[in-house]
Each structure stands twice: as structure tokens, then as C-alpha cells.
Steps between C-alpha positions, in 0.01 A plus 500: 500500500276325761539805736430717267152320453479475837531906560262511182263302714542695826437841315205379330362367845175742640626407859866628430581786540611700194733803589657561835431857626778705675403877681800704531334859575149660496504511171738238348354187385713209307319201343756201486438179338507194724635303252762595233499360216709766294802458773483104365562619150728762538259820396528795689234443828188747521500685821129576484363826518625784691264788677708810679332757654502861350713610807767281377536735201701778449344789423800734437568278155095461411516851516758565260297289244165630556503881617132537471470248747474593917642318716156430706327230423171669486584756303462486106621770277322546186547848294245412240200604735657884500397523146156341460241808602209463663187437368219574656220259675185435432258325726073415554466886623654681238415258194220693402669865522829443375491215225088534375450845522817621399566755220717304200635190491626288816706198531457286776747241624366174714734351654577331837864571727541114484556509096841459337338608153340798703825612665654498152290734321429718718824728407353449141139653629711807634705554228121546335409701781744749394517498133107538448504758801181720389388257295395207670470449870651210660372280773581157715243252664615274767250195386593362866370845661222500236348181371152629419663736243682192357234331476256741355727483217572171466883507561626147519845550431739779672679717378192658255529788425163688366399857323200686557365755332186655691461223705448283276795184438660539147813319515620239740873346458617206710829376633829654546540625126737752318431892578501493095195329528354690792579831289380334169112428733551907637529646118136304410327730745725802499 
């Protein structure tokens, strides 16, 4: 028991040192413990943690798991972006022609490329696009691009999404919401 408390002693020690480090590769790292304590009691003994490079893989079986996946490391895959549709931009310049002096009502998305909520309604915004086509014309402002616009009307939160009618704000609707409650804010002015 007294060597126990003495390894007790030596691992709580600031000038010891706690785990032994052994490099095997680049990228292969293994933390050992200097002392074990679990060998003394017969538990399994913790090996530490283990980092392998990606080269180590093998790609052939990753594949087989994940076949959206490429086999570069730069390269992500993601099919959702085929079916959002573009919206179109509005910025400073065309504030005025596009959003204020438009004919009918216009709904204008802020947002900034940076936001998660953003990125997750925008497929919502062009599913809007499309079903009020006619109806109601649909726009996006880059807050980051546009900040005067932003703050002109007071947007403190992103995404907000607003409805004009003549220029003139009617309707503003913030955060990532439900398009039920997008389309249930479109009918009002409709």
C-alpha cells in the first residue's frame, strides 16, 4: 500500500512528469501514463489516445459506406444546393429601384453567408419564390455587403425577413421560422 501512496504522490507532483509521450509516425501520437496504477490492480491499462493520419485509412471500405463521399479531401459533396434556386440580390444601388419603387409586394431577406439560421431558410425563401411567382417578388440582402440598409431598418437579428408594399415596411419576421409562417405573413398583404 505504501507504494501505491507513493505513486499517488509522484503523480500529484507539478515537477513530475505526468504521461510519457511516444512519436511513432507524422501523425501518430500515444499518451502513456508514467505510472500505472490500473496494472497494480489488475484493470485493463489505458493506452492513451491514439491519432492516425487520414492516409492510414482505407478509402476503398469508407467508400462503400459513404458513396456521396470523394475520396479528396477537399472535396465535399452536398446535393441539397441543386435544389435551392436562386434568389436574387439586392444591394445600396438597386435598393431604391427594385425593393421601394417596385410594383406589389416584395419580400426581402437580410442575411449574412456566415449564418447557420440564414443558410437554412434560404431553400424555404425559394420555395416562396416560386409558389407566389407573379405575386410577390422575392429578394436577398447580404447585411455584410450592405450594412447601411440593415441599419436603416433596424435589423438586429439575422435571418429577418421583411414585406413591403410601396416602399413602405409592413411586415417584418425574424429567425429561421416555418415557411407556414412565412406564407401565413404573404396572405396578410396578398
Amino acid at each position: 500500500m505504501a507504494s501505491v501512496t507513493k505513486s499517488m504522490a509522484a503523480l500529484s507532483s507539478p515537477s513530475s512528469s505526468r504521461y510519457a509521450t511516444s512519436v511513432s509516425g507524422p501523425a501518430m501520437m500515444t499518451l502513456l501514463p508514467a505510472v500505472s496504477l490500473s496494472s497494480r490492480r489488475g484493470l485493463p491499462e489505458c493506452k492513451g489516445l491514439k491519432i492516425q493520419s487520414y492516409s492510414k485509412l482505407s478509402f476503398a471500405s469508407y467508400n462503400s459506406r459513404y458513396p456521396g463521399v470523394s475520396k479528396r479531401r477537399a472535396a465535399v459533396v452536398c446535393e441539397a444546393q441543386e435544389t435551392a434556386l436562386d434568389i436574387p440580390a439586392v444591394t445600396d444601388r438597386t435598393w431604391q429601384s427594385l425593393v421601394l419603387k417596385a410594383d406589389g409586394p416584395v419580400l426581402v431577406e437580410f442575411w449574412a453567408p456566415w449564418c447557420g439560421p440564414c443558410r437554412m431558410i434560404h431553400p424555404v425563401i425559394g420555395e416562396l419564390a416560386q409558389q407566389y411567382a407573379g405575386k410577390l417578388k422575392c429578394f436577398q440582402l447580404n447585411t455584410d455587403d450592405s450594412p447601411s440598409i440593415a441599419t436603416q431598418y433596424g435589423i438586429r437579428s439575422i435571418p429577418t425577413i421583411m414585406i413591403f408594399i410601396n416602399g413602405e415596411k409592413k411586415d417584418a419576421v425574424i429567425g429561421a421560422v416555418p415557411k407556414t409562417t412565412l406564407s401565413a405573413s404573404i396572405e396578410k398583404f396578398l
